[in-house]
N, C-alpha and C positions, 0 to 999 in steps of 0.2 A: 504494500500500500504506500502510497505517497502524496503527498499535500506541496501545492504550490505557489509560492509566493513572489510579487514583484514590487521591492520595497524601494520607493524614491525619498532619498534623504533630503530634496530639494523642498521639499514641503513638508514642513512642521505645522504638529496640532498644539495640546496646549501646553502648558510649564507643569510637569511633573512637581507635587510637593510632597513627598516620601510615604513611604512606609512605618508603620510604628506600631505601639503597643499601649495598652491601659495597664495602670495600677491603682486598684481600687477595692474598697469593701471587705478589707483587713486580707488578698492574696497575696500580698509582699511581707507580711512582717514577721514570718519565720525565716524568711532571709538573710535578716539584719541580723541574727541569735545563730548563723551557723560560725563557724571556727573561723577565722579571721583569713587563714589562708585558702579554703573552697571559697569563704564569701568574693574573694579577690576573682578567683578563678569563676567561679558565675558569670559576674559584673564584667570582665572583660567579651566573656563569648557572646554578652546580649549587645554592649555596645561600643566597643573598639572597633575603630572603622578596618573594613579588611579583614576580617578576622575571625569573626564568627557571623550571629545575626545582623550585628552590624547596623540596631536600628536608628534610622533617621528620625524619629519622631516620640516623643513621652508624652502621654496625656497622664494626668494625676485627679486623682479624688480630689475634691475641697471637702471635706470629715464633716458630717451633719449628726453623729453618734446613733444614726440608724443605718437596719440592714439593709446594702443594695442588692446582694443575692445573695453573697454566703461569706459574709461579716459585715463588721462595722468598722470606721473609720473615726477618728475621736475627731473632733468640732474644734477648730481653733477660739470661737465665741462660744463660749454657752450657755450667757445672757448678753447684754446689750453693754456690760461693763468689763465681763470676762475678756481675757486673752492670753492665748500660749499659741502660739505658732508653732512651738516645733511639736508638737503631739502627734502622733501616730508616724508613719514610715514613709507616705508617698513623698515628702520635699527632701527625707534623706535619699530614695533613687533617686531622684531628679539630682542630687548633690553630684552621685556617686555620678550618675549618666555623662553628667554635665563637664566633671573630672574626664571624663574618659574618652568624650566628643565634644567641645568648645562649639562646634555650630549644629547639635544638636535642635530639634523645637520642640520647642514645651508649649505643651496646650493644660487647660482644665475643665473643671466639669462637676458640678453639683448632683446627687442624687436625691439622699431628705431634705430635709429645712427644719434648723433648730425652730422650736417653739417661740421664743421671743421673737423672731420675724413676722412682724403683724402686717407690716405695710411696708412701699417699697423704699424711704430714706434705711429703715433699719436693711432692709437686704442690701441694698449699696454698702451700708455700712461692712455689712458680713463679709460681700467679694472685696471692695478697697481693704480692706483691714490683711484679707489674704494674699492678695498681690505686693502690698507694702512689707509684711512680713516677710516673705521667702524674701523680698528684694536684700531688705535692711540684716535679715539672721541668713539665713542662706547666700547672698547673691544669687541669686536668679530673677534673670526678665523674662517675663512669659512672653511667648509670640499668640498665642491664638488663648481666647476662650471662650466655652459654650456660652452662650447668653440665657439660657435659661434650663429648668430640669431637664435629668437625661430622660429621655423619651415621655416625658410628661409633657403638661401645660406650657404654649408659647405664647408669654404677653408680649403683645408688639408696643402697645406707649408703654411698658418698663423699657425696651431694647431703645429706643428712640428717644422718647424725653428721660431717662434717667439713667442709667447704664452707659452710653456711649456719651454722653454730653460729663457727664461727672467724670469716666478715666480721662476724657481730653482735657480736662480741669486739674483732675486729681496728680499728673505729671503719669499718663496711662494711653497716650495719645496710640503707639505704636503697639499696641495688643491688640489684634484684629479679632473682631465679633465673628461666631457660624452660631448657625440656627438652620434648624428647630429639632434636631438630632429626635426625629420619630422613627419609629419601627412601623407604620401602619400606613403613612399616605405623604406625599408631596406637596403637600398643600404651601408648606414656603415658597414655594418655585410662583405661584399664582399670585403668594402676597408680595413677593420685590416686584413682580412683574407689572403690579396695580399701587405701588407707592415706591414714591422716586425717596421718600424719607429714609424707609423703612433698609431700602435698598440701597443709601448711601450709610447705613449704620453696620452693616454688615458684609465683612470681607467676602464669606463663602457662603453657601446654603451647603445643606448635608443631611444626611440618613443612614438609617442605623440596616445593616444587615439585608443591602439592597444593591446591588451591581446594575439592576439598569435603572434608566429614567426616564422621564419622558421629556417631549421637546420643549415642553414650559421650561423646563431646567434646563437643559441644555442650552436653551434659547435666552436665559435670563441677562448673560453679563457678566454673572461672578460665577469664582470657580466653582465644583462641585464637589464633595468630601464625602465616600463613605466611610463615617469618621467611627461605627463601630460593626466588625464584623468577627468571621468567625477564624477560629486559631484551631491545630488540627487536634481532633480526639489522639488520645495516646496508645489506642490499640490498635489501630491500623491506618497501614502507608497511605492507604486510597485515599483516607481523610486529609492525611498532607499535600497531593494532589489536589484533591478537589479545592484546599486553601489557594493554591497557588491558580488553581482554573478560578478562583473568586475576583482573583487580586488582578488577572489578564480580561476577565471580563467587566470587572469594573471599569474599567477603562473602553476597552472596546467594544462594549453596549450602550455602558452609561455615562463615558463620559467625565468619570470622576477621578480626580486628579492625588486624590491620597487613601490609603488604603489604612487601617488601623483595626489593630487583631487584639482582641480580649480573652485572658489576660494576657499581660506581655509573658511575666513567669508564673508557675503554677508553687508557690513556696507559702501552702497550706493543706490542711489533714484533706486526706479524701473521704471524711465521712459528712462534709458541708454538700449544700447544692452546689450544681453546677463546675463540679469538679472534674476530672480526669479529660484535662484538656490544654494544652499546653508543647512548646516547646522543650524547657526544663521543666523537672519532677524535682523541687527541693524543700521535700513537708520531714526529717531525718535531722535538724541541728545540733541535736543532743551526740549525732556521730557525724555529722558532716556529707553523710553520703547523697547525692544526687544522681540524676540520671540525664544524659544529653538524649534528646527525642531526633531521629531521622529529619523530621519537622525541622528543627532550626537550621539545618543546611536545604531543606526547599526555601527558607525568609531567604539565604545567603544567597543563591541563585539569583536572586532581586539585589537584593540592599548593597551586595557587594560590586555592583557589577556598571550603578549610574546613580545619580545623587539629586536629590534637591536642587531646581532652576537649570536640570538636562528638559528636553522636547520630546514630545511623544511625535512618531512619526506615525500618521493613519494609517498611510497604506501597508505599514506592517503593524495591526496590532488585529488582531481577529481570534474571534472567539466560537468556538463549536464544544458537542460535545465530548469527543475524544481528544482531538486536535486545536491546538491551541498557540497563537505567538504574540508576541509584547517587543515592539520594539523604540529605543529611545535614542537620544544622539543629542552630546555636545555640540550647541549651537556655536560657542568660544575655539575647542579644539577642534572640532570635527569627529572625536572620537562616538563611537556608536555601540551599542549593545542589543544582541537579539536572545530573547527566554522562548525555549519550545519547548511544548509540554506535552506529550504521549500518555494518555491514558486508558490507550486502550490494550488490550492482553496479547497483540502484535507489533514488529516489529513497526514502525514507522520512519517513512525518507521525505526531509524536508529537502526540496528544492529551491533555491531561492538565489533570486535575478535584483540583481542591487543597483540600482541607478544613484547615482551624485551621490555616491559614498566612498571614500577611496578607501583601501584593502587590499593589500595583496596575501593576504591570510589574517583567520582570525584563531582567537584562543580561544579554547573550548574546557568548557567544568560540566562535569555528569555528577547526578543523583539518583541513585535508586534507592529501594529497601534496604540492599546489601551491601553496597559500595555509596558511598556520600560524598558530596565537592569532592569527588577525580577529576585531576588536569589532564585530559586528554592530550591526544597530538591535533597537533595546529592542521584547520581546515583550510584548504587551500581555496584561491578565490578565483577566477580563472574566466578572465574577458567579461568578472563584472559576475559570472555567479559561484555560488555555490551548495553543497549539498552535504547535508548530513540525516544519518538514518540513527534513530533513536534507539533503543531495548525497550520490549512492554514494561509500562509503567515507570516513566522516568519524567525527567527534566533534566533540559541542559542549555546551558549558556553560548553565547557566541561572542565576542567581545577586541573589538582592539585596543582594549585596558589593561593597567597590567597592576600588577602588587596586591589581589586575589591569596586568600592564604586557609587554611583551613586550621583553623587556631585551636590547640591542642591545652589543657587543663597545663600548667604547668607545678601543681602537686597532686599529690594521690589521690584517689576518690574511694574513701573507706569504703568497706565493701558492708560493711552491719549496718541495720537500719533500728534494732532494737531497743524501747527504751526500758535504761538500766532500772532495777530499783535495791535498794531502797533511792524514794528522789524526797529528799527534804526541802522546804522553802522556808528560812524567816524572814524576807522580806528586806535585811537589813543590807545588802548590796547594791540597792537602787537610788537614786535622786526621788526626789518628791514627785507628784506629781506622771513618771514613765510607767508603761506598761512592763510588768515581769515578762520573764523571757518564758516562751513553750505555750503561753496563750494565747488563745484566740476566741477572740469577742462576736460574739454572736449575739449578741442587744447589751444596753446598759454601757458604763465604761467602768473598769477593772483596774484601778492606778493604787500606785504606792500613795501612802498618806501617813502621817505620824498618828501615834496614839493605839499603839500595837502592845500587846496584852504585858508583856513586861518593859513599857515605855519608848522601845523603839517604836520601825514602823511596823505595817501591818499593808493589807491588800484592802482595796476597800472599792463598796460599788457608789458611785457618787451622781448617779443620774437618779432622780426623783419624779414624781408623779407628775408635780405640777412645772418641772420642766422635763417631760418625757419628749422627742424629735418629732415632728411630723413625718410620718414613715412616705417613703419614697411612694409614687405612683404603684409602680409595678409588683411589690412585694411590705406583705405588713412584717412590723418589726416583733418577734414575740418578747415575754416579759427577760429580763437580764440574765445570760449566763453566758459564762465562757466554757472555753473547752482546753484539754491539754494532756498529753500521753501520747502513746502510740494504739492503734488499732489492734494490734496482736496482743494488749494487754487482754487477760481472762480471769485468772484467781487472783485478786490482791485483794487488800484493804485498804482505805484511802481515809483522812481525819483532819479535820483541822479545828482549831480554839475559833470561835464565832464570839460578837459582841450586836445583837442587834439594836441600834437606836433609837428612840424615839421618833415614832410615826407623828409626821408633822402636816400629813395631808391628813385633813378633813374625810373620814370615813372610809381610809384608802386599806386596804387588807395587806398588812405586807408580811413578808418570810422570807427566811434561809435555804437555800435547797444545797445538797451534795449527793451526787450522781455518779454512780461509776455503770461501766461496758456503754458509753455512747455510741452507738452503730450507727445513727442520721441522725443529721442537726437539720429537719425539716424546714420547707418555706411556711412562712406562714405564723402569725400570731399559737403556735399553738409548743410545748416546749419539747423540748431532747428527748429523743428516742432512747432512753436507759432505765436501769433504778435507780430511782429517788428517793429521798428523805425529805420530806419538808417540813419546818417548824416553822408554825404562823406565830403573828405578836401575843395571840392573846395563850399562847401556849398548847394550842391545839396541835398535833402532827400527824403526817400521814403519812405512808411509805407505798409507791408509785411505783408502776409498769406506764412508762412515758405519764400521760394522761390519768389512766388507769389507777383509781385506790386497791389496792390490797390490803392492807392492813390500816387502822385510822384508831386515835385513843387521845386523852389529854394529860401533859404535865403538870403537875402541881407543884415544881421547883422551879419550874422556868419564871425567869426575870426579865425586861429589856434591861440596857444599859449594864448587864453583866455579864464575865467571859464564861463561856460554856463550852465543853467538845463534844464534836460529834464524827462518827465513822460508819464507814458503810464497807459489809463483810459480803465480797460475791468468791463462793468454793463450788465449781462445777452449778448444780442446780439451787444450791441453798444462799440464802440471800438473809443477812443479817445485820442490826443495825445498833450501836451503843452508842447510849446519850449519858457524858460526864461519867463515862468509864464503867457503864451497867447496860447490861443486855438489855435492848427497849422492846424490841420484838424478830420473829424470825417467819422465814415463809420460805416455801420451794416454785422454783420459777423453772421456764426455758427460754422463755422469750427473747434475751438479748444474751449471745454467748460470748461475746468478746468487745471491749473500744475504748473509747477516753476518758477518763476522770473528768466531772461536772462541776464547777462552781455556780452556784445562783443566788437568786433574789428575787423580790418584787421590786417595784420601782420605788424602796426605799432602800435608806442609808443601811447597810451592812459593815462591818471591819472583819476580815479574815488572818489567823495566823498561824504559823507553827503549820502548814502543811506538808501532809506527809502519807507518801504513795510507798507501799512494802507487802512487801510476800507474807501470805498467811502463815506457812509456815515451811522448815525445810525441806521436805516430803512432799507437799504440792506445787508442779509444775507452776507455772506462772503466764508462761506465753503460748498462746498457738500458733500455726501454722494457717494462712490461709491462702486457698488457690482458686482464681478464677475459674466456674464453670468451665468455659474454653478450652483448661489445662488440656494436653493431648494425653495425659493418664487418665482421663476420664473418658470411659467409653459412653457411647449413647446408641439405640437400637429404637429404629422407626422414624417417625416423620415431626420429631424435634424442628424447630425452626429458634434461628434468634430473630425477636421482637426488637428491631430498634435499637436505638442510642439515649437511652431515654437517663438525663442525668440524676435519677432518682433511685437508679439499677447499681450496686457496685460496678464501679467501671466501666458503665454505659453498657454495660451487654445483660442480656437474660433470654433463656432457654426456654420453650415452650411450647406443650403437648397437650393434648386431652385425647388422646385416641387410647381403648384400651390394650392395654399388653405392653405400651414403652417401657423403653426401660434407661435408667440410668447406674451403671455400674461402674466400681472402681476400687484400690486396693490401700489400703495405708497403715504405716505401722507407728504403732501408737495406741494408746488406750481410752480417749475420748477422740467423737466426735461427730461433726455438726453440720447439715445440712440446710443453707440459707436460700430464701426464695422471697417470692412475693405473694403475701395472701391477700383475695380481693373476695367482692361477690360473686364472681362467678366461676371459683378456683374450688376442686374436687376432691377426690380423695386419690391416696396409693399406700403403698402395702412395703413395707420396707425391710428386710434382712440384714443381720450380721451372719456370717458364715455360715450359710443353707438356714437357719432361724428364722421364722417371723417374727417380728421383734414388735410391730406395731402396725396399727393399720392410722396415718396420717390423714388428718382434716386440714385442708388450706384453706378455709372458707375466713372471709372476715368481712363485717357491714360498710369496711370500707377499704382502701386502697391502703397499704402495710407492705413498706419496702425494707428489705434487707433482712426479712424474720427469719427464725429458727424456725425449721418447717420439720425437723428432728436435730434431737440429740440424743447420743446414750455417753453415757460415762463410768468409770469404774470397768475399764475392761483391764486383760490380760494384757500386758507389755509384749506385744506380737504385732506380726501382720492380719489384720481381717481383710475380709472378702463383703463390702455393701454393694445390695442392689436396693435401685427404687424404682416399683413397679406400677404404672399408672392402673389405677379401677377402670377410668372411664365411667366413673358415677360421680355423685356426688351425696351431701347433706340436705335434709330438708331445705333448707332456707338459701342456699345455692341457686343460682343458675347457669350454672355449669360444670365442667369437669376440666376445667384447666390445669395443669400444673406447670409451674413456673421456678426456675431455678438461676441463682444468682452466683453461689459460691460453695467450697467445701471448707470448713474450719477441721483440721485434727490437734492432738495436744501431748505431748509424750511421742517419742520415737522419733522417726524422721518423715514425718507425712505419706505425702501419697508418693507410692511407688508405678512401677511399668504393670501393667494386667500381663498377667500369667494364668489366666482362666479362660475359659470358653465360657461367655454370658450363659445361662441356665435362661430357660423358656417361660411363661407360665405355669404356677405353681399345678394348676389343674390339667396340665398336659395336652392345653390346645395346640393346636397347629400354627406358628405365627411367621409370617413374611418378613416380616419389617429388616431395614439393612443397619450397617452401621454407618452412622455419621459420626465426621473429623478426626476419626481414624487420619485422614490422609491429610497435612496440613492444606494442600491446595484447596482443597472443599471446603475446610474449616472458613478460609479466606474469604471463599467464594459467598458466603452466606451474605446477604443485605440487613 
């Protein structure tokens, strides 16, 4: 197959303005907490020019202490007299970015809105206060920023009379306005087009998550910016393809002149929304380990190759479904650059006729799954053309540029991701005021404060009712907790001395929570998927399955305004909790088999201290083992499909069947373990085995949508290999409407997990006849799945 091209350098379209990344909504700030030497070595591969991603462009939160998808960002105001600029991580990238590329652009961008913002003097207030700060404590000048919420409301008299006339006042003249960064329609394109005001206040128009446009936008005047898109899922290449088919088609459908991928790095837990997506994987500081994703050498195939105020040349930029090219060119030099992208599962020959481009060869970089940025040998050019044939599924560059590098970590990259315990905190290593390190804020803020239970400091949550955020548009904020551990945690015990004070809103119900095994930190006003404990003010407490009471009773020792402890005991199934060093109560669970340690609140004032994460005891294991569904030691038999990428799934993937007789089987040695899935309404029953046993006959039913559950566990086996199968019914429970089974991951605990099958799958227990084959046995099929 072959694609042909005839690219004239003599006509230029519009002024490229880069490529870049968001950091936003607490995903940067276990970044900042890894070992000083990986953090070095991150920061160069995202943004040293040459070298790794290499990005031209930063956009940053502006912190409103509400969730934008999966954290929070602290508030530099938060009241009308408050102020701390340097809170939260996004102005220290921008530092770090800024260190490492001098012509970098920095943009920003608002999600919530502190409550105090009643009207628009105080919100001027809000953005002037953030631009002056980074200027006066960080230096940095912003070049671009959003004019109003991300993907929310666009008021046009705030952009016009008060926004753009106040930074031309404020000494702000040179920060260019874009708007109306929607995910749903183009409606800016119609209103510069019908106000010459509106249109002189704003450098760009832009949209979120949208590669073409229509002629209203193209036709307006100002550039065009798809200012948020998408970054590639982390389990497969095709998705870092398809980014890069995003970032050629934005341009060569719509038109738009910058391309920006969320988030830039992924250096947070994968049990928040909207995770496992990313270039780097750096959620491990407590060991330093990260992971470089194939993805960051598809951004470099871009970033490295043509820069901010190069020309997009039309007649070479064209967009299809397999086939795809981008080309740009040095109006100053004359130097040029072409990206071809092959995504189909043949080989493909680009042909290409080059008019008023000089070349007498060009340099060539390949990317595939296996092989990343390889410098090929130089393509020759020959009376004006040339031709290069791809490998299925690649991208590759063409370039008469040179100093191209493929930038290599230059210290080690631990190989443990484990966290140790025992993990002690007192608090007393921080400044006022910061965030502890290994947290991550998911509502409320979580800052060092003095007045810690033996007179130092203490952890404290400082956001209150009556100044609770107004939660962004697209996602409500639920009540205050953070998170922190690692996801392989299982048997521990977790404690810390609590101080609650004085409830100072009007009728407002507040409390203490502490939470261990967090498997999903959900969207949504509704709290952590773990066990809980929670002690209200008036002394009442409950002990939680997320939502869920299990157990509920009243203290009659509890005080506010005095220190108290409290610990929450998970041993395989049994789930235990002591308040000031006395067993409060005890229950048996399966619900949640392994995750993070929980801190919480309501949205009143809390102090925490003295925490402390430790093994129950010497004899019980502590960490599991977990393996995506996917794993190729997992056999599967019948007509299994993966559902989607749905970021609610560990790791975007889940398996799913209702036909009777599937099967899913597999071998692991070890003495607990756990099978995770999804139960909804319409999820059925199956029939489960430890080595030829029936062990249980499972219900996945639930009244509503339940990601990441334990769909089985057994524990308390023999320190060996077992043999699990799980066998669909193809029935279900009364209240059902269906027989789905859905499958997410396998946890085991002791031994060394899952091994290779060494078994012939076993048929139905009742000796039916069954057809069904196996699937991802073979990894190409695994691949193959949509």
């Amino acid at each position: 197959m072959s694609t042909s091209a005839t690219i004239d350098g003599s006509v230029l379209g519009r002024k490229f303005e880069g490529i870049g990344g968001v950091t936003s909504n607490g995903m940067t700030k276990l970044l900042r907490e890894y070992p000083a030497d990986q953090r070095n070595d991150i920061l160069n591969l995202l943004f040293t020019p040459k070298y790794g991603a290499s990005f031209h462009q930063l956009k940053v939160e502006i912190g409103s202490d509400a969730n934008g998808t999966c954290g929070t960002e602290p508030s530099h105001m938060r009241s009308e007299t408050d102020f701390d600029i340097t809170r939260g991580v996004g102005l220290w990238l921008a530092t770090e970015a800024k260190a490492r590329n001098q012509n970098i652009i920095m943009d920003a961008i608002r999600w919530g809105t502190p409550s105090w913002i009643t009207d628009n003097a105080k919100k001027y207030l809000y953005y002037r206060n953030f631009l002056q700060g980074a200027k006066d404590e960080f230096n940095l000048d912003f070049d671009f920023l959003s004019s109003d919420e991300n993907e929310g409301d666009f008021n046009r008299n705030w952009v016009v009379n008060v926004l753009r006339p106040g930074l031309n006042s404020d000494g702000f003249p040179n920060v260019k306005l874009t708007g109306a960064d929607s995910t749903t329609d183009w409606n800016i394109a119609s209103m510069v087009n019908s106000d010459s005001a509106l249109k002189a206040a704003l450098y760009a128009i832009n949209a979120h998550y949208k590669q073409d446009s229509p002629d209203a936008a193209k036709n307006c005047g100002l550039p065009i910016f798809d200012s948020e898109d998408v970054v590639a899922y982390r389990h497969k290449f095709s998705s870092a393809l398809d980014m890069a088919h995003k970032i050629i088609r934005s341009y060569a459908s719509g038109r738009m002149v910058q391309y920006v991928m969320h988030p830039i790095i992924e250096a947070i837990y994968d049990n928040v929304p909207y995770t496992y997506k990313g270039i780097i994987e750096s959620a491990h500081p407590w060991t330093g380990h990260y992971k470089i994703e194939p993805a960051l050498w598809v951004v470099a195939q871009f970033t490295q190759f043509f820069e901010p105020g190069w020309y997009y040349i039309n007649s070479g930029c064209h967009t299809a479904s397999e086939h795809s090219y981008l080309t740009l060119k040095n109006s100053s030099t004359g130097d040029f650059s072409i990206v071809l992208l092959n995504r189909s599962a043949t080989e493909e020959t680009f042909n290409l006729t080059l008019n008023n481009l000089q070349a007498s060869s060009l340099h060539a970089w390949q990317t595939t799954e296996t092989s990343q940025f390889m410098n090929l040998a130089d393509v020759q050019v020959n009376s004006g053309s040339a031709s290069v044939t791809l490998p299925p599924y690649s991208i590759c560059t063409l370039t008469t540029t040179t100093g191209q590098s493929k930038g290599q970590p230059v210290h080690s990259i631990p190989e443990s991701t484990s966290f140790s315990l025992p993990y002690q905190e007192d608090f007393e290593s921080y400044s006022i005021g910061k965030q502890p390190k290994y947290t991550v804020d998911q509502s409320g803020a979580y800052e060092i404060a003095p007045g810690g239970k033996n007179g130092g400091n203490c952890l404290k949550q400082v956001i209150k009712y009556s100044n609770k955020p107004i939660d962004w548009e697209r996602r409500a904020t639920p009540s205050p907790y953070t998170i922190l551990g690692g996801q392989e945690l299982k048997n521990y015990k977790v404690s810390f001395d609590f101080l609650m004070e004085t409830i100072t809103d009007t009728d407002y119900e507040g409390y203490v929570l502490l939470g261990a095994r967090c498997n999903f930190a959900p969207t949504g006003n509704v709290p952590a998927e773990c066990y809980n404990i929670r002690i209200f003010h008036d002394g009442r407490w409950q002990l939680r399955s997320a939502a869920l009471v299990l157990q509920s009773g009243i203290l009659s020792s509890f005080a506010l305004n005095t220190w108290h402890n409290l610990q929450l005991s998970c041993r395989d199934n049994v789930i235990q909790v002591y308040y000031d060093n006395q067993l409060l109560t005890e229950t048996t669970d399966t619900e949640y088999p392994s995750g993070h340690v929980v801190i919480g609140s309501g949205y009143n004032i809390v102090r925490y201290d003295n925490l402390l994460i430790e093994q129950i005891d010497s004899s019980t294991p502590i960490e599991c083992k977990r393996f995506k569904e996917l794993d190729e030691r997992i056999e599967y038999i019948g007509s299994w499909a993966e559902s989607g990428s749905n970021a609610k799934n560990y790791h975007r993937t889940l398996l799913t069947t209702s036909i009777r007789g599937d099967e899913m089987d597999f071998t692991f040695n070890g003495t607990s373990v756990s099978i995770l899935g999804m139960k909804d309404i319409d999820c059925g029953l199956a029939d489960v085995y430890i080595d030829g046993s029936l062990i249980e006959t499972i219900d996945t039913y639930a009244d509503s949508t339940k990601y990441r559950k334990s769909l089985f566990s057994a524990y308390g086996l023999t320190a060996a290999d077992h043999y699990v199968r799980l066998v669909v019914k193809g029935s279900h429970s009364t209240d059902s409407t269906g027989n789905a089974i859905n499958i997410d991951a396998v946890e085991t605990i002791g031994g060394t997990g899952l091994i290779d099958p060494v078994h012939t799958p076993i048929r139905l227990a009742t000796g039916e006849s069954y057809t069904g084959t196996t699937r991802f046995k073979d990894i190409s099929i695994r691949k193959g799945i949509s």
